[in-house]
SEKOLGU-840686 format. One record per residue: residue number from 1; x, y, z of N, C-alpha, C, O in turn. Coordinates in nm, 3 decimals, padded with zeros to 5 digits, m for minus. Layout:
BEGIN
[node NUM [X Y Z] [X Y Z] [X Y Z] [X Y Z]]
...
REM end
This chain:
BEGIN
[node 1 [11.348 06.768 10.132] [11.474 06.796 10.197] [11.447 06.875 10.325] [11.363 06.966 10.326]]
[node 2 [11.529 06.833 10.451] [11.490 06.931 10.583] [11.602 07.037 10.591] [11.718 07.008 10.563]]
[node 3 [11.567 07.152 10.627] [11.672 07.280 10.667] [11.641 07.272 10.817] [11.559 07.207 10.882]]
[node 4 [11.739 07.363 10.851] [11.703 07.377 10.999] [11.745 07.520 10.971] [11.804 07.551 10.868]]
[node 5 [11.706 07.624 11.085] [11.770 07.741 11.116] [11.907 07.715 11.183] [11.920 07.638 11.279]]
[node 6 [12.002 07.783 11.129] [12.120 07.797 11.191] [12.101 07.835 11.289] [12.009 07.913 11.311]]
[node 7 [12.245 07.757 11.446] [12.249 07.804 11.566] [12.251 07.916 11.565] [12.160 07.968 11.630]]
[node 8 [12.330 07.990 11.510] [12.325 08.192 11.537] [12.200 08.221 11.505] [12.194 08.343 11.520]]
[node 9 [12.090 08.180 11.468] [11.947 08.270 11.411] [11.874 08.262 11.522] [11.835 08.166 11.589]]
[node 10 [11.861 08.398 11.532] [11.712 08.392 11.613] [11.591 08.477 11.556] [11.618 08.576 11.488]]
[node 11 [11.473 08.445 11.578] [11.348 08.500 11.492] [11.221 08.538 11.627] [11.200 08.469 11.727]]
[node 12 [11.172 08.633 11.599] [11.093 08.756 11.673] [10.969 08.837 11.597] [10.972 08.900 11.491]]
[node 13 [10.887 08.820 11.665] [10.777 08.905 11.685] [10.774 09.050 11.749] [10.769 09.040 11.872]]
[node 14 [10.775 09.143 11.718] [10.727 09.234 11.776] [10.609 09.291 11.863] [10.568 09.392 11.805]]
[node 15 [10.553 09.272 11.952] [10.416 09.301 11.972] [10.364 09.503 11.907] [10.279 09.557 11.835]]
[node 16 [10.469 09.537 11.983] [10.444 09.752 11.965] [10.452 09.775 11.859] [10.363 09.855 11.831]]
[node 17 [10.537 09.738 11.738] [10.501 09.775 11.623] [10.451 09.592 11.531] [10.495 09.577 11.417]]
[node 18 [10.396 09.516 11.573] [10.352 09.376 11.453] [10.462 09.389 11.356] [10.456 09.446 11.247]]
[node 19 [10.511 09.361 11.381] [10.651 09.363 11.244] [10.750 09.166 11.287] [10.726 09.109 11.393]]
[node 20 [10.805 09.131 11.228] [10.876 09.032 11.242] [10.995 09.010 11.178] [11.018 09.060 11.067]]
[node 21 [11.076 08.939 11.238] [11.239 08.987 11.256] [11.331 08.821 11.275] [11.303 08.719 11.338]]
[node 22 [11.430 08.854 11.200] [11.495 08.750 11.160] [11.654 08.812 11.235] [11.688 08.930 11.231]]
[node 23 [11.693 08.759 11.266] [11.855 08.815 11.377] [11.965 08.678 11.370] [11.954 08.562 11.410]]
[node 24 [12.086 08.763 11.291] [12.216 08.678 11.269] [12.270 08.678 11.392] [12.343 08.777 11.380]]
[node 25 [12.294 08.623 11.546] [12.395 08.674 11.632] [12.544 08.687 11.653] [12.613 08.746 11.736]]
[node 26 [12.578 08.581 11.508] [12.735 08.603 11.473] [12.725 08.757 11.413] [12.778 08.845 11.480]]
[node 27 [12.666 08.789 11.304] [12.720 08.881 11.215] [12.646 09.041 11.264] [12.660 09.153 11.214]]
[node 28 [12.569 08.996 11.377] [12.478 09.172 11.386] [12.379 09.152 11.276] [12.268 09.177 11.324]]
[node 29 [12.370 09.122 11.162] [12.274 09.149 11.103] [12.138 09.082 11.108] [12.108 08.963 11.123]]
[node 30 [12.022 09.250 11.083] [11.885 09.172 11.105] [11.824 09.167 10.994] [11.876 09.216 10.894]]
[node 31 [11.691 09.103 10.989] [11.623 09.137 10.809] [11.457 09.107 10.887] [11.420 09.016 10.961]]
[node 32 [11.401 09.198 10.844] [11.250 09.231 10.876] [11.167 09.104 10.766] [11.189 09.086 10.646]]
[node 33 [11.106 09.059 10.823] [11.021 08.940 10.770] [10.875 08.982 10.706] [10.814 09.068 10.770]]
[node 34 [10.827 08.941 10.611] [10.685 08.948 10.619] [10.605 08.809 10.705] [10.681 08.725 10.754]]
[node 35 [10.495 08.795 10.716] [10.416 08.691 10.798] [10.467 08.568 10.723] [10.523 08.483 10.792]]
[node 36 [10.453 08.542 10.569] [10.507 08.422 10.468] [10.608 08.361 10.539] [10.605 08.248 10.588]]
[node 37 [10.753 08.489 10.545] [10.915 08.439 10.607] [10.884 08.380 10.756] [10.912 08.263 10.782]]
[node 38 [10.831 08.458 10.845] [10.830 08.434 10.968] [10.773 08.312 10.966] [10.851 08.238 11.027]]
[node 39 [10.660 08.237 10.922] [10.593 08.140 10.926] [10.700 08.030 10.892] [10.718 07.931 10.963]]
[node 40 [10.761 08.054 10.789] [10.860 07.932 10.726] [10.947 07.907 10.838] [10.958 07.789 10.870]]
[node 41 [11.006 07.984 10.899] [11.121 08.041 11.001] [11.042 07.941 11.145] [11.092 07.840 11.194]]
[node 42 [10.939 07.991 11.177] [10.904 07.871 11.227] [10.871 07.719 11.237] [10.881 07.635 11.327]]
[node 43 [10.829 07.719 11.117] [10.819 07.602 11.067] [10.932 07.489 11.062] [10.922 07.368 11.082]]
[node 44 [11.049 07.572 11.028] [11.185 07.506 10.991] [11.247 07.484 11.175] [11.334 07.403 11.205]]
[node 45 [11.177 07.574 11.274] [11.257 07.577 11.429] [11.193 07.396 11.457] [11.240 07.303 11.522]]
[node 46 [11.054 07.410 11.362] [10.996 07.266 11.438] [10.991 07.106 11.370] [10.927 07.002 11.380]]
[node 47 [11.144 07.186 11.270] [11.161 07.061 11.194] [11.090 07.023 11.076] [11.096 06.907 11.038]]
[node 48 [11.029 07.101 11.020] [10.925 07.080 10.908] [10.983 07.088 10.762] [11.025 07.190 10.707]]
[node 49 [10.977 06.944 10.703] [11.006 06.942 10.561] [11.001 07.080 10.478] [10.920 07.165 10.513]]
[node 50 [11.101 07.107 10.350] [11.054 07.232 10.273] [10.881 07.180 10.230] [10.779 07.246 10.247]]
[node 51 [10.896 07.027 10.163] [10.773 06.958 10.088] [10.658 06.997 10.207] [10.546 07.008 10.156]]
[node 52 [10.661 07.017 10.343] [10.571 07.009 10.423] [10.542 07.141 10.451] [10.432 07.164 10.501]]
[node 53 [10.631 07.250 10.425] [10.590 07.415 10.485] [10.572 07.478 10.361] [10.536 07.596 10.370]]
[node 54 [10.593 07.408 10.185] [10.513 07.433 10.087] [10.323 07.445 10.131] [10.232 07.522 10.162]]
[node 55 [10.355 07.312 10.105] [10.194 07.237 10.132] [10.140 07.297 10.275] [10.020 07.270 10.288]]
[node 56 [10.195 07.375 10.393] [10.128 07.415 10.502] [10.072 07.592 10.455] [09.973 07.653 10.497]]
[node 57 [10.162 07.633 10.369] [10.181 07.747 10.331] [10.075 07.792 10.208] [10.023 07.901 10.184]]
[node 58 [10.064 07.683 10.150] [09.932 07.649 10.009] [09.835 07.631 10.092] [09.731 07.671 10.038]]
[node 59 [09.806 07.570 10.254] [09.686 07.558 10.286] [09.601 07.671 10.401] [09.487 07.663 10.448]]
[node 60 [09.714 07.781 10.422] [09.730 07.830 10.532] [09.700 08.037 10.469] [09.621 08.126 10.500]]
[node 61 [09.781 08.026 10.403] [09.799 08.172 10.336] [09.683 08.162 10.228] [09.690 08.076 10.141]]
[node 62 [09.596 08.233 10.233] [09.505 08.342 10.175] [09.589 08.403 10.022] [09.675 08.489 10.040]]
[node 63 [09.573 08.376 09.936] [09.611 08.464 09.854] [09.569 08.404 09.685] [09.576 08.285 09.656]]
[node 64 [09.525 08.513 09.586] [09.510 08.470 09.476] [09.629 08.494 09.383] [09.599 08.461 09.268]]
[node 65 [09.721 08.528 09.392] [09.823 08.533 09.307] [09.915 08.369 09.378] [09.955 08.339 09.491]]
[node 66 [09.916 08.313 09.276] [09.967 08.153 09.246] [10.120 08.152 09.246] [10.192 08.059 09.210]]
[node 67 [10.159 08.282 09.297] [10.381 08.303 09.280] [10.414 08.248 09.426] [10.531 08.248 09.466]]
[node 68 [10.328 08.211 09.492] [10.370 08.171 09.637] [10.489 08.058 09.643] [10.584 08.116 09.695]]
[node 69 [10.514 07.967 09.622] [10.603 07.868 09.534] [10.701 07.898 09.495] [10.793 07.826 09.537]]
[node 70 [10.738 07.999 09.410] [10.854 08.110 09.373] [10.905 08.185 09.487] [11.024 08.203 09.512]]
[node 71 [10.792 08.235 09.565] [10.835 08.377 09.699] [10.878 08.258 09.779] [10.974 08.278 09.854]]
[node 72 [10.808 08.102 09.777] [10.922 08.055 09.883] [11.072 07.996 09.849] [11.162 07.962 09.926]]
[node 73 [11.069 07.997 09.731] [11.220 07.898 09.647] [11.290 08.066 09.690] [11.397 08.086 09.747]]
[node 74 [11.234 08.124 09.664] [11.330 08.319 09.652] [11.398 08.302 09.806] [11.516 08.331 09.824]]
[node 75 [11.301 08.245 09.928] [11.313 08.301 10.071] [11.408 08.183 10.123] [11.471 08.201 10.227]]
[node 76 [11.419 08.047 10.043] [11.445 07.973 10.101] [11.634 07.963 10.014] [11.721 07.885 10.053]]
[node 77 [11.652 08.068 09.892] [11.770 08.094 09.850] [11.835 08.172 09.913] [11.952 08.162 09.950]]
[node 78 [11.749 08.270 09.932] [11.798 08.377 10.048] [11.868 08.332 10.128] [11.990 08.343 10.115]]
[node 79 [11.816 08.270 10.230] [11.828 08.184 10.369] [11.946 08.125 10.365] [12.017 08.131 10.465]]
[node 80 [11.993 08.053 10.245] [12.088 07.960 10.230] [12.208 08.033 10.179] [12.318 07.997 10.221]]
[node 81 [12.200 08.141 10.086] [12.264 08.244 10.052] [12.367 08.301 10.135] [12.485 08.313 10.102]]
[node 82 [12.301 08.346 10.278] [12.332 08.402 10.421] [12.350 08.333 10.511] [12.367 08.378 10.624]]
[node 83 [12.349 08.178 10.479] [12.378 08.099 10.570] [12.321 08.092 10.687] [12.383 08.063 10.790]]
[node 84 [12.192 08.121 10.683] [12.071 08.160 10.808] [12.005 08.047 10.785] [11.899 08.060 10.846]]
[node 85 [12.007 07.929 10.725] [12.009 07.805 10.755] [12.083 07.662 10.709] [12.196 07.684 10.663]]
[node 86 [12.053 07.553 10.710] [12.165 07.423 10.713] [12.088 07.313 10.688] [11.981 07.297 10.747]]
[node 87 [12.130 07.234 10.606] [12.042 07.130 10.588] [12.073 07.043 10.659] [12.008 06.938 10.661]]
REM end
């Protein structure tokens, strides 16, 4: 299934503090990202299947705990939750 980021979202890097940032411009509200969110967040600006930013995310992220799969179904309920994206 494809999401897109909703028109109001915009998503940011920080350079001065490395931190990354997710921004509602209807509602004011922001939500601080880890590298995982921000990555998806891009992924989804360039059109990328969920099935395809799973599998980029399994080949890309470093990690031995196997919940990655879960942290993205969690990020990608979120998202939809807040209406910070649209299928």
């Amino acid at each position: 299934m494809k999401y897109q980021l909703s028109q109001h979202v915009r998503i940011r890097y920080d350079d001065s503090t490395e931190k990354y940032y997710l921004f509602c411009i209807d509602s004011g509200a922001h939500y601080r990202l880890n590298k995982m969110g921000y990555v998806i967040c891009l992924m989804l600006e360039e059109g990328k299947s969920r099935g395809a930013i799973t599998k980029r995310i399994s080949e890309t992220i470093s990690t031995d705990d196997q919940s990655y799969p879960e942290d993205i179904d969690n990020f990608f309920n979120f998202l939809l939750d807040n209406k910070l994206i649209r299928i």
